[in-house]
C-alpha positions, 0 to 999 in steps of 0.5 A, a space after each residue: 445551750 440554745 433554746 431548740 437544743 434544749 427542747 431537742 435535748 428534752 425530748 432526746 432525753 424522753 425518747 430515751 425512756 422510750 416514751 412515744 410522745 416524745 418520739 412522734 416529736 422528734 421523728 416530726 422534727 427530723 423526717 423532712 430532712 432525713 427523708 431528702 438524705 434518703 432519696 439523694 441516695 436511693 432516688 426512688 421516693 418509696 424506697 426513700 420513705 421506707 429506708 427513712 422509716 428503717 432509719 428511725 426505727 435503728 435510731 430510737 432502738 439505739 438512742 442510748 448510745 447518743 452522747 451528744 459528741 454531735 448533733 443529733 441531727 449528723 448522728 441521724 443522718 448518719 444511720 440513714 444514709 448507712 440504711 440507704 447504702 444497706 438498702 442499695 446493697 440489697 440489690 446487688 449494686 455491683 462495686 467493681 473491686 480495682 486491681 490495686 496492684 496494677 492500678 496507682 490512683 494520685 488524688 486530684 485535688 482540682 474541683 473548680 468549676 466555671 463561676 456560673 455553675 451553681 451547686 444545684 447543677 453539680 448536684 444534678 450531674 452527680 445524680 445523673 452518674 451510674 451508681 457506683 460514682 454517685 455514691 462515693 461523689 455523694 459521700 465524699 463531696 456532700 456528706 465529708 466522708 473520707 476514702 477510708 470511711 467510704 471504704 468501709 461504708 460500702 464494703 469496697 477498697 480505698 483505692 477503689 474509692 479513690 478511683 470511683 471518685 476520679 472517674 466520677 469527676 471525670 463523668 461530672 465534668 463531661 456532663 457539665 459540659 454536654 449540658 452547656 454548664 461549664 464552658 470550656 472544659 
């Protein structure tokens, strides 16, 4: 085990017996993080801070059941951006359900990009979409999700998601497009 796993371990350990030093440690070591996962989700740094807040609050309430099957870092995370879409829930973000009997959605596999179109202006046109397409690019493209987890996460179908994430290509590459970032799409 290397050396930051171990203090990372020691202090997960100590956190599990609810001792607050070790908390204030390891929220110190993981809020910078956690905070820029909240934001990419909320876009709105207050609600980020407050959903961050949230997160580590579930987080250390349910430390016990961390068993190391992962990093504690992917399994934070995963709480704050489970807190984040519960947050966005809150305001009635309205996922439009697609009639999966009249709609037959094939996955397009084809996501490259012109060579000098960089991550971060990927990022910026995902973050320019409306909701509803952010949110499943975001979980799929960035954070691994498959459509069936994205599914549950935000309380829609799979073929809705499915959907969401073709139209979301969609949007991106035309965004890329307006803003001069990939020629010839």
């Amino acid at each position: 085990m290397s050396p930051n796993k171990e203090i990372h371990q020691k202090l997960i350990n100590e956190c599990k017996k609810q001792k607050p030093k070790a908390q204030i440690q390891l929220y110190n070591l993981y809020c910078k993080s956690m905070f820029y996962v909240a934001v990419r989700y909320v876009k709105d740094t207050a609600v980020a801070e407050d959903v961050m807040q949230d997160a580590f609050i579930k987080a250390f309430k349910n430390i016990q059941s961390y068993k190391k099957e992962v990093a504690f870092g992917a399994w934070l995370k995963r709480i704050v951006i489970n807190q984040s879409i519960d947050e966005l829930k809150k305001k009635r973000l309205s996922l439009v359900a697609i009639n999966e009997e009249v709609l037959n959605v094939s996955e397009d596999n084809d996501w490259e990009v012109e060579d000098e179109v960089s991550t971060e202006m990927i990022v910026s046109a995902i973050k320019a979409q409306k909701e509803k397409y952010r949110l499943v690019l975001m979980l799929y493209l960035i954070e691994g999700y498959d459509h069936s987890e994205i599914a549950e996460v935000l309380g829609i179908t799979v073929v809705t998601s499915r959907t969401h994430l073709l139209r979301g290509k969609k949007l991106v590459r035309q965004y890329l497009k307006t803003m001069n970032y990939a020629e010839g799409y």
